[in-house]
Structures are given as C-alpha cells and as structure tokens.
FIMI-950348 format. One record per residue (C-alpha): z negated, y negated, x negated. Coordinates in steps of 0.05 Angstrom, whole numbers, padded with zeros to 5 digits, always signed. Layout:
ZYX
...
REM end
This chain:
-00243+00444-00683
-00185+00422-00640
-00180+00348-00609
-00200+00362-00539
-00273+00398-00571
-00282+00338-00616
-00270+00295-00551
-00312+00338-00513
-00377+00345-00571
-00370+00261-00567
-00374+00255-00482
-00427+00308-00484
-00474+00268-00528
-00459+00209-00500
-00492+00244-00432
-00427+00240-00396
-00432+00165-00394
-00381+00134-00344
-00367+00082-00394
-00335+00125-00443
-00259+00127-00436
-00201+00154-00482
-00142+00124-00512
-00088+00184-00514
-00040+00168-00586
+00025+00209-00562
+00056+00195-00636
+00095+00256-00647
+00089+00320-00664
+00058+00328-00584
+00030+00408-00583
+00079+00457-00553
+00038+00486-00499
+00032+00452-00437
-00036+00488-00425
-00070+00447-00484
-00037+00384-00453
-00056+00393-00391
-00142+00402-00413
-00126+00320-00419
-00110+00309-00342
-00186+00324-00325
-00215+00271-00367
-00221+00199-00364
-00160+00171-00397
-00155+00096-00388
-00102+00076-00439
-00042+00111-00469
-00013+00095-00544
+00064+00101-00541
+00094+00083-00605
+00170+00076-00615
+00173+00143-00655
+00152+00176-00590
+00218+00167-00570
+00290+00200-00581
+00366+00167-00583
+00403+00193-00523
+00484+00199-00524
+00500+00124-00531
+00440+00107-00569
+00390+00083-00531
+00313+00103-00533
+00291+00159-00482
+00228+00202-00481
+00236+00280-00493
+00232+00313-00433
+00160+00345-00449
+00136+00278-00460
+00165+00267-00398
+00133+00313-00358
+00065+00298-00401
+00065+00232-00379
+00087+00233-00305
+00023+00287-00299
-00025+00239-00330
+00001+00186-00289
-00035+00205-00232
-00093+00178-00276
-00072+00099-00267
-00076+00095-00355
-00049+00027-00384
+00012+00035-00425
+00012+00008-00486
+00078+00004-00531
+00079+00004-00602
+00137-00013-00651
+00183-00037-00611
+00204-00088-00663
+00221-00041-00713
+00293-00031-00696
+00291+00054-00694
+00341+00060-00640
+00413+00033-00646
+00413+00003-00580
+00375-00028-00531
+00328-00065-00576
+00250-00082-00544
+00268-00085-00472
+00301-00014-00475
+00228+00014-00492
+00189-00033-00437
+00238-00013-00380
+00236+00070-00391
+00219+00085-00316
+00162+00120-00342
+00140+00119-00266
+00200+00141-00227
+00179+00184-00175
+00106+00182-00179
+00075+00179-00112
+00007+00134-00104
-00062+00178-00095
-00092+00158-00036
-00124+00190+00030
-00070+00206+00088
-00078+00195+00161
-00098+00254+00187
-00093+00238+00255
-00026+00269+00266
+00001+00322+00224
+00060+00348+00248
+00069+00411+00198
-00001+00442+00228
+00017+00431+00300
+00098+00460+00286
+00071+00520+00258
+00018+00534+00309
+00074+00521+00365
+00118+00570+00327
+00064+00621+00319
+00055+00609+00395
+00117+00618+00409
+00133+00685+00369
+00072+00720+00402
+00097+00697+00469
+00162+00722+00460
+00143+00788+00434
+00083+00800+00488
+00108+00873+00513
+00071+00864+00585
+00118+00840+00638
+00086+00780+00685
+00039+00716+00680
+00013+00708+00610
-00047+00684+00595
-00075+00631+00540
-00132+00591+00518
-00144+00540+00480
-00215+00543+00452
-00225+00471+00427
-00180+00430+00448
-00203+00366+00424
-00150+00307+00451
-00107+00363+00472
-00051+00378+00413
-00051+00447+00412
-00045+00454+00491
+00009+00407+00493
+00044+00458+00438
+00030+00512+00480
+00057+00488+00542
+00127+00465+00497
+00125+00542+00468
+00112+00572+00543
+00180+00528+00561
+00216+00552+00494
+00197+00629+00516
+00218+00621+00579
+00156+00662+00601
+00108+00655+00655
+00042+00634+00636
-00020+00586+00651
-00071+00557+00602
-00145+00545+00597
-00172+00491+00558
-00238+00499+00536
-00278+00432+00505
-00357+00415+00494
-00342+00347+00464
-00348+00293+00521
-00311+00242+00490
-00253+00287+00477
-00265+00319+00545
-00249+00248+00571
-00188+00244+00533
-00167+00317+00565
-00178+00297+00629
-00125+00238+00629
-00078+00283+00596
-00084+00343+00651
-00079+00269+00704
-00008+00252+00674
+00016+00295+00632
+00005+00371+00644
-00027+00388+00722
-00062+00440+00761
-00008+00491+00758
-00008+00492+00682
-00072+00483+00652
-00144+00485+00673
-00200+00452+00630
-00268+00479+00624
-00324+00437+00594
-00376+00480+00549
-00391+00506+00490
-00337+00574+00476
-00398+00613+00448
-00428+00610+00517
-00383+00588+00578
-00346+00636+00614
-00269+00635+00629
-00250+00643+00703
-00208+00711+00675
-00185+00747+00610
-00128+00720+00570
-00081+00755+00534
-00082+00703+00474
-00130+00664+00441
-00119+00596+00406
-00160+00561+00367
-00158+00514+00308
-00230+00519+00276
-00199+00520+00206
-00240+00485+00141
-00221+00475+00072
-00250+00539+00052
-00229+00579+00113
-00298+00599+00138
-00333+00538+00128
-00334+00501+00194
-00362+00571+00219
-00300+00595+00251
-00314+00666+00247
-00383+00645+00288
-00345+00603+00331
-00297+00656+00340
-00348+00709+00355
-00366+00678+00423
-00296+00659+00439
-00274+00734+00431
-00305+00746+00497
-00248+00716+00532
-00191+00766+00506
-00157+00821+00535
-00183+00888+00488
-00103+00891+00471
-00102+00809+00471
-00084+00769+00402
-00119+00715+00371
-00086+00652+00340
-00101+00655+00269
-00103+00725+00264
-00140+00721+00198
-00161+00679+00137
-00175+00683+00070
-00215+00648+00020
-00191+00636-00053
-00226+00601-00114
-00215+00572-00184
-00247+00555-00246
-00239+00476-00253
-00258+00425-00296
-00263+00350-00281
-00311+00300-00314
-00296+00256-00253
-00315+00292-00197
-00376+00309-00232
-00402+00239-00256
-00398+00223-00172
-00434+00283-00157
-00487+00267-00201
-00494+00197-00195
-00525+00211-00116
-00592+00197-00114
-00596+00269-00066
-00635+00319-00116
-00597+00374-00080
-00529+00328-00093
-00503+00379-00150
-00515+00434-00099
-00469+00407-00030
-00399+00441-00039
-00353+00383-00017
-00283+00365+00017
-00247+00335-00041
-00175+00308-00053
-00169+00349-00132
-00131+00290-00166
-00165+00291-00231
-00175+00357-00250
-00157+00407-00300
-00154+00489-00272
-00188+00522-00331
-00154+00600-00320
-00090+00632-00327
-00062+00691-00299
-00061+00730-00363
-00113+00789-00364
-00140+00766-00411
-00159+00802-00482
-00215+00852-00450
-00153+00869-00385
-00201+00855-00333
-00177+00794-00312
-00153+00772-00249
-00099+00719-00228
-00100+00641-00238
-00131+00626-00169
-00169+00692-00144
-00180+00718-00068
-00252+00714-00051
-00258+00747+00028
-00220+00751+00088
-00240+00752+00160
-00194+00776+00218
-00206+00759+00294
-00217+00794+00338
-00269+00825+00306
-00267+00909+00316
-00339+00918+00280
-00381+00884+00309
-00437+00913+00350
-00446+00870+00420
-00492+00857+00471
-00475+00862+00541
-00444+00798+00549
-00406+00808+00491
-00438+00766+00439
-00463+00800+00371
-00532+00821+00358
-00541+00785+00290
-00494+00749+00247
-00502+00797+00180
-00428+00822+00203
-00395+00750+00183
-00438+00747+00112
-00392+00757+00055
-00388+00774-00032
-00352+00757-00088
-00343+00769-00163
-00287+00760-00198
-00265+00747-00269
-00218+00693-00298
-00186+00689-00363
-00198+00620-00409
-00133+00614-00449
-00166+00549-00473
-00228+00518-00491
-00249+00476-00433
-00316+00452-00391
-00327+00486-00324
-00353+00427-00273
-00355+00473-00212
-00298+00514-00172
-00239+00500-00129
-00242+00530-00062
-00176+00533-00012
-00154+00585+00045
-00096+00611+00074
-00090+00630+00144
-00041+00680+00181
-00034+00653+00249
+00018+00704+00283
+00067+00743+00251
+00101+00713+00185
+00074+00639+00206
+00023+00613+00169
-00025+00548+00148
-00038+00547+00060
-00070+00495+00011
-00065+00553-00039
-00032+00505-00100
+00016+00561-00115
+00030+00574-00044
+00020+00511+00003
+00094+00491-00008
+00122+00558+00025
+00079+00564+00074
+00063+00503+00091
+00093+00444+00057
+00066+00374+00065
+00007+00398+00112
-00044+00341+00116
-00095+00366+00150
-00144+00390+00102
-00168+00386+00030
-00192+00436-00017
-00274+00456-00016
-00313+00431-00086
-00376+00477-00110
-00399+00430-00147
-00444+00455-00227
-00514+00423-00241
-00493+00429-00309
-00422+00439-00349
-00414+00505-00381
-00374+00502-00441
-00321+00552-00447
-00293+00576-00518
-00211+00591-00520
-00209+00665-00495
-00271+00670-00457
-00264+00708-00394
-00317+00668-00338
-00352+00727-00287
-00355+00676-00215
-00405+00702-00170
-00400+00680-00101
-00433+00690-00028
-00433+00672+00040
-00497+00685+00063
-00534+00678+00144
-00596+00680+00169
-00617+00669+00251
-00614+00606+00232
-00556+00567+00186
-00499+00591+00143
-00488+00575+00067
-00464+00587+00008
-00491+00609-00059
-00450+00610-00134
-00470+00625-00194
-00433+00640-00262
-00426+00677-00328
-00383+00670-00395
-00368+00731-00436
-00329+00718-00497
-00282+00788-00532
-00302+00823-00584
-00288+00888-00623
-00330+00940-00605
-00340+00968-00682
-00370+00890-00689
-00429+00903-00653
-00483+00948-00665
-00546+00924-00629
-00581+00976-00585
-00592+00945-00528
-00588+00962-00457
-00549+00926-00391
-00553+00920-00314
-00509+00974-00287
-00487+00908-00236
-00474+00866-00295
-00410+00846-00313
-00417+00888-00368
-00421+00959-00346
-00434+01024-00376
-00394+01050-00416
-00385+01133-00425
-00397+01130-00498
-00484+01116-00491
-00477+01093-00566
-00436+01040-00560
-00467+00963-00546
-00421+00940-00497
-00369+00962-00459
-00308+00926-00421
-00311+00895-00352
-00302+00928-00293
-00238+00903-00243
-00233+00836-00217
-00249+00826-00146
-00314+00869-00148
-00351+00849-00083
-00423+00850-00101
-00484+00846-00054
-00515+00789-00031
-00585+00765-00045
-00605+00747+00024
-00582+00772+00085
-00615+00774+00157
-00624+00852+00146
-00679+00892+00140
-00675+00939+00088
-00647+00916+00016
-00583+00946-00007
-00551+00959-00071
-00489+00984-00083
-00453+00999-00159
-00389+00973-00165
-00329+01020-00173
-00309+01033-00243
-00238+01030-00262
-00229+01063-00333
-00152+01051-00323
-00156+00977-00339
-00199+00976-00392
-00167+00961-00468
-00199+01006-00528
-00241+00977-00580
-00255+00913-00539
-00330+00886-00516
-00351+00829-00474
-00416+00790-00512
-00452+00738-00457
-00453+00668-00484
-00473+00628-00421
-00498+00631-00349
-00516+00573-00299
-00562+00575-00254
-00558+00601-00179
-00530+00541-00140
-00563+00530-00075
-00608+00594-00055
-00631+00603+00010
-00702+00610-00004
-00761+00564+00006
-00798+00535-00050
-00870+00537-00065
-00887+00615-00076
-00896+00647-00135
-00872+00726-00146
-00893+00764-00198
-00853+00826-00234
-00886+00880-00273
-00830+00906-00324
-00847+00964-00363
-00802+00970-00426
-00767+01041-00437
-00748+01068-00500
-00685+01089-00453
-00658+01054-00394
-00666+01080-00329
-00618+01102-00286
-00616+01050-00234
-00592+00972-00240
-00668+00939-00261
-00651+00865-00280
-00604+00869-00212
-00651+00909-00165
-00715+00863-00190
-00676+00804-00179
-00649+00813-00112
-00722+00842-00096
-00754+00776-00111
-00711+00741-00069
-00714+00785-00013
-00792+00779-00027
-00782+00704-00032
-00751+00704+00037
-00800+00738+00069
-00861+00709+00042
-00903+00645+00068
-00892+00595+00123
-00830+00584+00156
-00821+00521+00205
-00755+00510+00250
-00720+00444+00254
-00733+00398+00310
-00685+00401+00370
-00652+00336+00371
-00717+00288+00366
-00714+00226+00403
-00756+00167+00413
-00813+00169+00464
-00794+00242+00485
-00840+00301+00477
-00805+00352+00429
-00849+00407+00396
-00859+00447+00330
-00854+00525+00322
-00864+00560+00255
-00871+00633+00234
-00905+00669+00180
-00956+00652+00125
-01040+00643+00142
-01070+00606+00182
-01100+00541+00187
-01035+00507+00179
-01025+00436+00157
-00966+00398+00189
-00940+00331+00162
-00872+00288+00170
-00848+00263+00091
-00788+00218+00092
-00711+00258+00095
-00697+00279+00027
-00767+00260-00004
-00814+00318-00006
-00860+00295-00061
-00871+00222-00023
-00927+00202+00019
-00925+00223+00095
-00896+00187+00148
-00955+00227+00192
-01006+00272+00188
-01025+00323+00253
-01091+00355+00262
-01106+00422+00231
-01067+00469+00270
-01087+00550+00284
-01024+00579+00330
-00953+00577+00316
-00931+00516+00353
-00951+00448+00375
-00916+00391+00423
-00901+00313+00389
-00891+00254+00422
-00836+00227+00379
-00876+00158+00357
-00819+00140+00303
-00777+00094+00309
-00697+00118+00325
-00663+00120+00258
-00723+00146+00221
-00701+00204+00171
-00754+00263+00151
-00766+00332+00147
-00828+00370+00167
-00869+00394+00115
-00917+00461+00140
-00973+00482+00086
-01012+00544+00099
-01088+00558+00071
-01057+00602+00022
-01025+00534-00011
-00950+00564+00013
-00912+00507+00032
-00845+00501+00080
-00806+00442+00102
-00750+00440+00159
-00683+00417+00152
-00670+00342+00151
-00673+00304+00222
-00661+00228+00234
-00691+00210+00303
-00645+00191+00360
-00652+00134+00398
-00677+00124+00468
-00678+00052+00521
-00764+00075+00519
-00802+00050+00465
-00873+00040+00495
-00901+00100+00456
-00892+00059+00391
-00936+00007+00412
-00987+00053+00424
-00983+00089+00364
-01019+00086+00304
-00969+00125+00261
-00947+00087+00196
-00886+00111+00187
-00828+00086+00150
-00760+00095+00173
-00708+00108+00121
-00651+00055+00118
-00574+00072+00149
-00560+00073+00069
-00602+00119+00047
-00602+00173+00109
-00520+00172+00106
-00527+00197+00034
-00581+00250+00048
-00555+00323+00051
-00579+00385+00059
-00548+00438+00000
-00582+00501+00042
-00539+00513+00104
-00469+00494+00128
-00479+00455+00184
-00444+00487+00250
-00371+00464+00263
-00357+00437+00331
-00322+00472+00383
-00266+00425+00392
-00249+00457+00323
-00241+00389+00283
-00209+00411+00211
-00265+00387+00149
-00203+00338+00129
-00219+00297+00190
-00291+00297+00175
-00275+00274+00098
-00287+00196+00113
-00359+00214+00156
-00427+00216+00114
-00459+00280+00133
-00538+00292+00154
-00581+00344+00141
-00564+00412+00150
-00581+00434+00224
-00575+00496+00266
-00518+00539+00280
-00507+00510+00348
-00503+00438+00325
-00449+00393+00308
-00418+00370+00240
-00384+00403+00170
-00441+00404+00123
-00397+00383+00072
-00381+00317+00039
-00312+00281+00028
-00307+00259-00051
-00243+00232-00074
-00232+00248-00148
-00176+00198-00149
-00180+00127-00175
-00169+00100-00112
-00233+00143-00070
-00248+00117-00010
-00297+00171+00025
-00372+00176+00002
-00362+00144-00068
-00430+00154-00103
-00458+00087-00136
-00475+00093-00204
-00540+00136-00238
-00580+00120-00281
-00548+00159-00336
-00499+00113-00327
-00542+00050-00329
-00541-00005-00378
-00601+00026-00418
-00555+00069-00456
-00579+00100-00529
-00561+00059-00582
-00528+00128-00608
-00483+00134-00546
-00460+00058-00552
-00451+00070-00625
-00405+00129-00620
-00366+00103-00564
-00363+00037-00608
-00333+00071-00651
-00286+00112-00608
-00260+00050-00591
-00254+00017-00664
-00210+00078-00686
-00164+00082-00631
-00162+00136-00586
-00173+00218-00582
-00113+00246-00622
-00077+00294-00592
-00073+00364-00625
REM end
C-alpha cells in the first residue's frame, strides 16, 4: 500500500471530516514521478516538514532545494501550507548557516488565488474584435455590410465592432439587440454619445422572438459558459439565426465541450456540506485551485483510452439541420440534445470527486476563446472571463493504479428546461486466460462483445463513443450499438468492472414505481437487455403520472394559475416550502378535476416553494422552485387565511434546482460573471439566470462558500478523533 492509499483509507474513515489535515515530511528520497506527487495537490495539506537534508550545496556552498523539490513545492503552494524547517542547527551546509535555510525564496513567483474582476477582460473582447475584423475583411460581397450584435449587454462587443468596421475600412451598420432593461439603459447613453444613428440601431427584445428591421450578413454574439453550451447558447442561438443572410456567418462559429476525471477533497467537502439534498447533483462554476486531474494521456493497458482531457460534443451555428417553422424557429429542441462516453486511463491510484468541464470556441477563422488547461495559453492567454464547469459525485469512487474510468455524459431537453446527466464506471485490466466465468454483457456496455463467444470479457471499444440518451423530447426510443474498432484493441487483455456511481441528476420525476420482468436465458439474446430495459424505464418513467408546470413569475396579490398534464384524476394540489418536499404545506387547494386552476398569490413576496400535484393513483409531481416576487398590493394577505411560511433570504439563496439549467439571458452574460450570484430554482427555458453555482476551491473562496455539515460537526466518532489524534502525534503522511 503506497502513502497516498494509507492517507486516503485514514480520510475515508474518518467520513471526510474537514478537520483532518496532513503534514507532508519531504525528507529525501522524494518519488521520481511527478504524477505520484502531484495526487498530494488535491488534498488538504496544512503544514509541510522541510528538514535540512532536503536540501543540496550549490557552487559556493550554500543550501538550495533540488529543482524537483522545487517545482513540488511551488505546486503545493497554491495550498497556503505552513513551512516548517527542521535541522537548521546542524551545520550540513558549509555556508550560510540557519538564515540561509529560512530565506530560500521558496515563494518567488507564486501568484495569490483569488477571484478576478471580470468586469473588463480585454483578451475576450481583442479576440472577438479580431475575429470581427478578419470576417469583415474577407466578406467577398461588394457594398454595406451588415452586423448584429445579439446581446449586447453595456455595449462591449458593438463598440469592438464599430473599431473593426474602421480597421476594415468597409461600409457597414450595426444592430444591437438587448432584452435586459437595465443594460438597455446603459445602451441607450452609449448610442447618445458615443456611437449615433448612422452606425448602430438598438432593438429592445428578446433575440428568440424580435425581429430585425433586415438580414445581416454576420452574426455576433457572446452567449459563451464554462462548459460551452451551458448558458443555452445553442437555444439562444437558434432564434437569433433568423436574422442571417442563408450565406451569412455567425460569431463563434462553433464550440466544443471537453471533460476530465478530477479529484479534490475540497471542492467536495463544500458541495456536501449544503443543506440542498440535490447539492451533490448542481454542476458548478468553480475556480479548480485544489485539485488533482486523475488521467493521463497514455492508452492505457487495455488501448482504448483516450487523451488527458477528452472532447465531449460540439455545436456549430448556424445550424444546417434543423427543421423550422415558418418563422424560422425550430419545431422542438431534440436537435441541440447531446452524448458522451469516453474512457480515461488512471496511471495512479486516486479518488474521483466529480469531473472538470471547459470549452473552446472558434469564433472566425484561426481566432479563438479556450480554458482547455493544455490549450488556454495559445489561444487565449490570461482570458478572465470564465471558469471551468464542476459535475460534482454524491460519492468518491476509488480508483486502483491502472484502472481505465468509462464517463458517461448527456445533455438532455425536454419542452421545458435543459440539463445535464453523468454517470460513471471503473474497469480495472486483466488477462483474458485469468478469467473464466460464463457470464454474459450489455452489447452497450463498456465491455463489448468480443468475436471469440467463449471468452468472459473482451476489450473496450474506442474512446469517444457517443451513446444515446435516456430522455429526450422524442417519441419513439432509440438505440443504437456503438461502432466496434478491432484495430485498437491489445490481445490477451480484459476489462473486469469494479465500481459504478449512480446517475447524477435524471430528469425524471419521483414517486412511480416501474416494474421489469427479466427472463433469464441459458444464452444471451441478441439485443442490448440491461441497456434497452434501462433506458425503457426511464422513458416509461418520463411518461408516466402527473406532470405540473412552474408558475410564471408569481407575485404578490396577482392572479397567476396552475396547469398540469397527465396522471388520474382527482388531483390534489398543495404549496411545500422551496427545497422541502417532505415538510408540511404552506397551502392546501380544494380537490381539483381539470387540468388547471387560477391562485391569488396570498404569500408573502420572498416566500420560496414548489408545487406539489398528487393524483388518485398516489403519483406525485412537484414544479420547479419559485420564490414569490414582490408587489406595492398586499391587501390579499390580510384577507387570507393561508398559513404559510416564507423561507428566509438565507435559506432560498442556497436552494437549487439539480434538474434543468436555467435559461441564459440574452444579453449573453458569460457564467464567470454570474460566479459571485446565488442561483434559484431551476425555471423555464425563457427565463433568466445560469443554473449553476460559483464554488471557489481555493483557500481564499469568496462565492457561495457552504457552511459546515453535520459530518463535519463537533459530534465526531471517538474513532475518527482517535485516528486523526494520532495522525497528528506521528507527524505527518510520508511521502512514497
């Protein structure tokens, strides 16, 4: 057992308790691979031991660090550990004596971990004006060219259009399309005395639905998130697409999605410690500070595996597929639902706490936006703007050295919302003469079919496989193999499953029970049955029982009303506090027989809840969260004889909904300038907000910090205090 898995066997019996820290001993000999170092940065290191033999005698004597303690140290730096020196006395370097050791600039360099302004960042806005700029200069048609700006917010990106236009030296005029008032405001001084009539023209509305005075020849927009699609560009983008030219270009041309394995103790204590059931399910906007990426871009002992930090999906505007109604707006939104599954190599034990998510955007031509790690400093160096995307684990799989993890991953859409869904598998190498058992797999399962019908197991199949997702707003239920790709497979290896977690965040409602008949076979069948029954019981999941939509924006003393869908009648319609489905109702209605019914909103503004619709079959749905808005009339609370509770500011700020992405604005605000705002509940696609949260894994967080839970209370196990107490009476977690 190595040091990091006797570390790791300690934290995990100790629950993960905040209050267990390491002291790292860095007496020499340190391990030669920087890989096994580097499992370290992701943990909670609070002290490191530096003795005096840690060091070396330079030319003239004096003691210096070798340079891969050096580069170990300024890494775990980040960290904020206390130094502490040891044998300093002892006289093992010629010169220099104690002060040489005490002033080593172990720091030199090291930059401070905190949040950055994000209210100017001049490497997003350059690149978008040189994008603009290249695609003006390279527009074949002769004349006036045309632009817009769909969400323009304060106006950044139309005052970087009008600088390219005069760079270009081309004619051309520019609509500025905004639905956010306050920005709209903002706009409106700038077009006063800055940019006039004969340049620009602003146009308040929402892109999806206002029409432009004419078709433009190029499209700009700067709907970005952390994870590309996750402010719903491509929905966004849908609606704007009406404005273009059918040989017009769009600015970005195209994004893609990318994901890694990571593990980080930190990030998922704070995660946890929400009181939010559904906490451990939210992806959030996080600044990765203390975090460890478990893969490598070896591939790995079975071949399979794919790179370090693996492409996920890509979406181009504008969209050629689509199929469009006559004003131009697609039917559904299946076409923007996307897949995933790809498999990393684990060079080295580690803990998987959830997965790294980060994008990369063309805009025109060889111009670009990138918080890919490996890339971001080509493309885009020193961008500010955004933050990577955190899926977040309910529970830490342990991964042995050598594993290969199977990440499934989808984007899925209803009428309704837009979210996510993840879910993961570990598969450890073996030799195939090993293993004899005669058992039978899911043709979709990582482990596919071999040719050979003896043999147990066979190797994977290629990394990216897109795979199918549960749910989607279609009617019929598809299934589709994944290619098989002999070529990459190594003889005589097997994958064995070890682990799976469960699916993060489904888009099904709970409360209905589905039962599956499964009649064994002495052989398997031909078709995928573990897959096909399990995507068949969500489908039936979806369908099934009561459905009730979310409020439109509830306010005090205004008549709003309630429409549902599905299930038996009589329903039963109650209001339970935001968050809180198993605690008393805020109000009960009367026994309803139709589909809808109208409320006079008797809560008081500020009140959080969802509503809770129970058919006579015992099938039970509840809406997305809503916090009621407030309104200058309150007379219909004096008249009321509701007892309801409203939730306090504290309480509703932390409430999330895991289920849907909320919609992103149209003003196109990146998720890094959301990362200091709680979100609400998840709502529609036409509403406002990220439906993420901003987490800081840094020492120094200063967005959404969760309090402490009660894991981490001061009614820890004796056990846990006893083997931290004695973590702490030996010394420290020895490296090796």
């Amino acid at each position: 057992m190595t040091t990091w898995e006797m570390w790791d066997t300690i934290r995990t019996i100790c629950g993960y308790n905040p209050r267990l820290t390491l002291v790292l001993d860095l007496t020499p000999p340190l391990p030669l691979s920087s890989s096994v170092l580097d499992q370290w940065s992701a943990e909670p290191v609070r002290h490191l031991w530096l003795p005096a033999s840690a060091f070396i005698a330079n030319a003239k004597g004096y003691p210096v660090l070798p340079k891969g303690t050096q580069s170990f140290i300024r890494n775990i730096m980040k960290l904020q550990p206390n130094v502490i020196l040891s044998g300093t006395r002892a006289n093992k370097h010629a010169c220099g004596g104690e002060a040489a050791y005490s002033q080593y600039p172990l720091m030199d360099n090291l930059q401070s971990i905190t949040y950055q302004t994000f209210e100017q960042d001049p490497v997003k806005y350059r690149n978008y004006e040189e994008a603009i700029f290249l695609a003006l200069s390279e527009w074949p048609n002769p004349g006036k060219v045309t632009l817009c700006v769909a969400g323009a917010g304060r106006g950044p990106l139309v005052a970087r259009a009008l600088t390219a236009i005069a760079r270009s030296k081309r004619e051309a005029f520019v609509y500025a399309v905004e639905k956010n008032p306050n920005a709209y405001v903002t706009l409106q001084e700038r077009h006063r005395d800055e940019w006039g009539d004969e340049k620009v023209k602003l146009l308040y509305g929402d892109m999806r639905t206002l029409d432009v005075p004419e078709k433009v020849d190029i499209l700009i927009s700067e709907l970005l998130g952390s994870f590309g699609d996750n402010e719903l560009s491509p929905e966004c983008l849908d609606g704007a697409s009406r404005f273009l030219k059918p040989e017009g270009i769009s600015i970005p041309s195209s994004y893609t999605a990318y994901v890694a394995p990571l593990s980080s103790s930190k990030l998922y204590n704070e995660t946890r410690a929400m009181k939010d059931p559904k906490s451990m399910e939210t992806p959030y906007v996080v600044m990765l500070h203390a975090i460890n990426i478990l893969s490598d871009d070896g591939g790995g002992i079975s071949g399979t595996c794919g790179p370090r930090i693996q492409e996920c999906w890509e979406f181009e505007h504008p969209r050629k597929d689509a199929a469009l109604t006559d004003q131009g707006l697609p039917l559904t939104n299946s076409h923007n639902a996307r897949s995933a599954k790809l498999t990393f190599h684990i060079p080295n034990a580690g803990v998987l706490h959830g997965f790294a998510g980060y994008f990369e955007a063309v805009l025109y031509g060889h111009v670009g936006l990138s918080i890919h790690p490996d890339r971001m400093a080509q493309i885009s160096k020193d961008m500010l703007s955004w933050f990577p995307l955190f899926f977040p684990l309910k529970e830490p799989l342990y991964l042995p050295a050598d594993s290969e993890l199977t990440v499934s991953l989808w984007r899925l859409t209803d009428t309704r919302k837009v979210w996510y869904e993840w879910f993961a598998e570990a598969f450890l190498p073996v030799p195939s003469s090993s293993v004899h058992s005669p058992i039978w797999r899911d043709t979709l399962s990582p482990m596919s079919p071999s040719a050979d019908s003896s043999s147990f197991l066979s190797p994977m199949v290629s990394t990216p496989t897109v795979v199918t997702s549960p749910l989607l707003d279609v009617p019929q239920l598809t299934l589709e193999l994944p290619p098989q790709q002999p070529e990459r497979q190594k003889e005589g290896v097997s994958l064995v499953k070890i682990s799976q977690t469960a699916l993060h965040n489904p888009g099904v409602y709970a409360g209905y029970t589905v039962h599956i008949h499964i009649r064994i076979l002495f052989k398997p069948p031909a078709i995928a049955v573990t897959t096909a029954l399990v995507a068949l019981a969500q489908m039936v999941l979806a369908q099934a029982g009561p459905k009730i939509n979310t409020l439109t924006s509830p306010t005090q003393c205004v008549p709003v009303q309630f429409t549902w869908e599905g299930g038996s009648p009589p329903y039963y319609l109650s209001l339970v506090p935001g968050g809180q489905p198993s605690a008393p109702a805020l109000k009960q209605f009367p026994v309803q027989n139709g589909n809808s019914m109208t409320w006079v909103v008797d809560l008081p503004a500020g009140t959080s809840f969802s509503s809770s619709l129970r058919d006579s079959t015992g099938a039970q749905a509840f809406s997305d969260i809503q916090t009621v808005q407030p309104n200058s009339d309150s007379s219909c609370l004096n008249s009321s004889g509701s007892t309801s509770m409203p939730m306090t500011a504290s309480t509703s700020s932390l409430v999330s909904s895991a289920a849907s992405l909320n919609a992103a604005t149209a003003s196109g605000t990146s998720a890094a300038q959301h990362a200091s705002a709680s979100t609400t509940a998840s709502s529609t696609i036409s509403a406002s907000g990220t439906g993420v949260h901003a987490v800081s894994s840094g020492a120094s967080s200063t967005a959404s910090t969760p309090t402490s839970s009660n894991a981490a209370s001061l009614h820890t196990s004796a056990g846990a205090i006893g083997i931290a107490g004695l973590l702490g009476l030996v010394g420290a977690a020895l490296l090796g």
